[in-house]
Residue, then its C-alpha position, 0 to 999 in steps of 0.5 A: x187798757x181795753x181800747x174801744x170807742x171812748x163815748x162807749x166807756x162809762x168809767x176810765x181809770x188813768x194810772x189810778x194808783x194808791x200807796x197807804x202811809x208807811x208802806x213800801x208799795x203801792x195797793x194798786x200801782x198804775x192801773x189802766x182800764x175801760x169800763x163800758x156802758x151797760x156792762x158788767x165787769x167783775x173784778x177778780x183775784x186773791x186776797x189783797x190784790x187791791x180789787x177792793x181799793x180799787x173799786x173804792x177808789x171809783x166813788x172816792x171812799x179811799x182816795x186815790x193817790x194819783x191818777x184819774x177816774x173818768x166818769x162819762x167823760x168827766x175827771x172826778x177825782x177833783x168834784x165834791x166826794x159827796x156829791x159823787x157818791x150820790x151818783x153811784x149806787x153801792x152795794x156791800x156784803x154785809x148789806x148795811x140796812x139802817x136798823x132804825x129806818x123801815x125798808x121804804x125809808x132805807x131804799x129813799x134815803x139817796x132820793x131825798x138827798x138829791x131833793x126829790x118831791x115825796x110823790x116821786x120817792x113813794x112811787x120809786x121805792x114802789x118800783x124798786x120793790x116790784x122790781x126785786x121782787x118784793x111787793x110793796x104792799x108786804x115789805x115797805x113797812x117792815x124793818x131789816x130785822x124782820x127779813x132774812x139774809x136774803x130778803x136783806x141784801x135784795x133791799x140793799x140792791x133795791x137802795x142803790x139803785x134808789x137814785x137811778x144811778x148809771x153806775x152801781x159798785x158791788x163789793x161780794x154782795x153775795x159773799x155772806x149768803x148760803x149758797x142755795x140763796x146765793x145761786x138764787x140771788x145771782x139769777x135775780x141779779x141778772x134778771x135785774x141787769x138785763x131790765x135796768x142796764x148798769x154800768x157794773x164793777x163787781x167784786x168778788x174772789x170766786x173766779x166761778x161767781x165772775x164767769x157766770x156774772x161778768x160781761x168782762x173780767x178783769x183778773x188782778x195780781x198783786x197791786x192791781x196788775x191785770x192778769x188779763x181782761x177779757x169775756x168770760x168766754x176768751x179766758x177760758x180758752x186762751x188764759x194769759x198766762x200761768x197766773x190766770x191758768x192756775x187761777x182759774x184752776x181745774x174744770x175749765x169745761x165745767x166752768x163754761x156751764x156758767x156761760x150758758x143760760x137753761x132758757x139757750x138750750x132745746x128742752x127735753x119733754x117729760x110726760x106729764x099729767x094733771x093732778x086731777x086725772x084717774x089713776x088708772x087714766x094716768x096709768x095708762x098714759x105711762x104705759x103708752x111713754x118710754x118714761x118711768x114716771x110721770x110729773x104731776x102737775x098742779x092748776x098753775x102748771x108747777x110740777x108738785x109730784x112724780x109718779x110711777x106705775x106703783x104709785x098708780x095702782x096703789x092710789x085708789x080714789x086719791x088726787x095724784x098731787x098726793x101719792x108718788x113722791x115730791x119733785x126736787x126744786x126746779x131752776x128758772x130759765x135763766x139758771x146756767x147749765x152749772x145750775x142744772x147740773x148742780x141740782x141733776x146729780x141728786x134728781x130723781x130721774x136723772x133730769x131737772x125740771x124747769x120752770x119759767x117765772x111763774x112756776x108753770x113747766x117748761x121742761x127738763x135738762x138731762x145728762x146728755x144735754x150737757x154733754x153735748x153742750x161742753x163739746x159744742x163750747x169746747x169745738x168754738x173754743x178751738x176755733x176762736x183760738x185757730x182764728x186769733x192764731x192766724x190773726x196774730x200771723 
């Protein structure tokens, strides 16, 4: 168990132990852990390592067989199951949408359980649907046939947060998404953490999803053992043992391109230019840059095109976002650097653009960047393990 201040621990699992009928061991056996406030703590491990009992044990939907859960304090293994849940926001794979209900009715149904007045319910499915970026106006009315997968597990967010809940369990959300949406959900996931503030318990097998997601890991062997639990940071460079190295698997340094955010890094400049601009002003301007191309830009200041000096002189009379070839997508700010990676392999120009909130240009991340970034992790990384070496003499 994690020790630190016990008024920081939002949830405390105490010899939390769970043995089904007729078998012979136990699912988890004598766990033992802190959950901080404000925290995310991913639970991560092979298939029917009990990661998923466990978390289920939290809000009492498997009851434990023995042993306890804190929760801010309080033993809850003994209060109204119910009434627990009604406390503790959850989030599934499959989403659990009510088909039946429309999506302002699916995000109200714990706030009319705890009795709140109908003016307070209308205004936070308001919020929460600003909030995950849905506006209220388009998607309240709208049942979950009509959304995409996507759109769909956003809303499950939205519903468990429905309560204002302090704690939220999240059992692989992302699991069932194709993985351009997923990145795309992961990101808009932290985005909301760093508004809202939880006390998460995620779960999930993909040891990558844990290090981009996770302020801890909780790494579990079979019956719930913890392997090690740790920041991402740490069982990256010091795993406990052979089980976490062999879990983590090659590219320990690829990896910790998830622990930094593009918005961490100094951006490279890339010449641009309006899509209104003459041509042959435009070519000018390329030829004064050592670059080969140009990035168009619209009104709003998204990158719409790329043009070089072919482009240039063949484009007559015609606005520029209509010549040179599209841009490829670009990441967010609080994409990671394996984000950036991932969508500078196939990138024309060899750099990935990006983007803030609104679309407008910040930016681009280019080889050398990352380069220099793995090297610097790799240096700390060292280093803190030099410093818990001589600790520990």
């Amino acid at each position: 168990m994690t020790a630190g201040n016990a008024q920081d621990v939002m949830i405390r699992l105490e010899a939390l132990t769970k043995r089904y009928p007729g078998q012979q061991v136990n699912a988890v056996d004598s766990l033992d852990l802190d959950i901080h406030t404000g925290e995310i703590v991913v639970l991560v491990g092979p298939s029917g390592c009990g990661k998923t009992t466990t978390m289920k044990m939290i809000n009492r939907i498997i009851e434990p067989t023995s042993g306890r859960i804190l929760l801010g304090g309080e033993d809850v293994t003994k209060v109204n199951s119910d009434q627990l849940r009604r406390r503790i926001g959850y989030v599934i794979q499959q989403v659990g949408l009510f088909p039946h209900m429309t999506i302002g009715e699916n995000i109200a149904t714990v706030p009319k359980l705890l009795g709140w007045d109908k003016g307070r319910i209308a205004d936070r499915v308001d919020e929460l649907l600003d909030l995950v970026g849905m506006p209220s106006e388009s998607f309240r009315d709208r049942y979950p046939k009509q959304l995409s997968g996507g759109q769909q597990q956003r809303i499950g967010v939205a519903r468990a947060l429905g309560g204002d809940p302090q704690v939220m369990l999240m059992d692989e959300p992302f699991g069932a998404i194709d993985p351009i949406t997923r990145d795309r959900l992961q990101n808009e996931f932290l985005r909301l953490q760093g508004e809202v503030h939880k006390t998460i318990v995620f779960v999930t097998h993909d040891i990558d999803e844990a290090i981009k997601l996770g302020d801890r890991i909780a790494i579990l062997q079979e019956g719930s053992q913890i392997a090690q639990y740790d920041t991402p940071e740490q069982i990256l460079a010091a795993p406990a043992n052979d089980f976490v190295s062999d879990f983590i698997g090659r590219g320990a340094s690829l990896k910790r391109l998830n622990l930094t955010r593009v918005a961490d890094i100094e951006l490279r400049a890339w010449p641009t230019v309006s899509c209104q601009t003459d041509p042959q002003a435009a070519l000018d301007q390329l030829r004064s840059v050592p670059e080969s191309a140009l990035l168009v830009l619209n009104a709003n200041g998204s990158p719409v095109r790329w043009v070089g000096a072919d482009d240039l002189r063949r484009a007559g009379h015609r606005p520029l976002d209509r010549v040179g070839m599209p841009t490829s997508p670009a990441v967010g700010l609080r994409a990671t650097l394996s984000d950036a990676l991932n969508e500078l392999i196939t990138a024309r120009f060899a750099v990935t653009i990006v983007v803030d909130d609104h679309g407008v240009f910040r930016g681009v991340v280019d080889i050398d960047q990352i380069n220099e970034t793995i090297r610097a992790m790799r240096a700390a990384a060292v280093q803190q393990a030099r410093a818990g070496l001589e600790d520990d003499r």
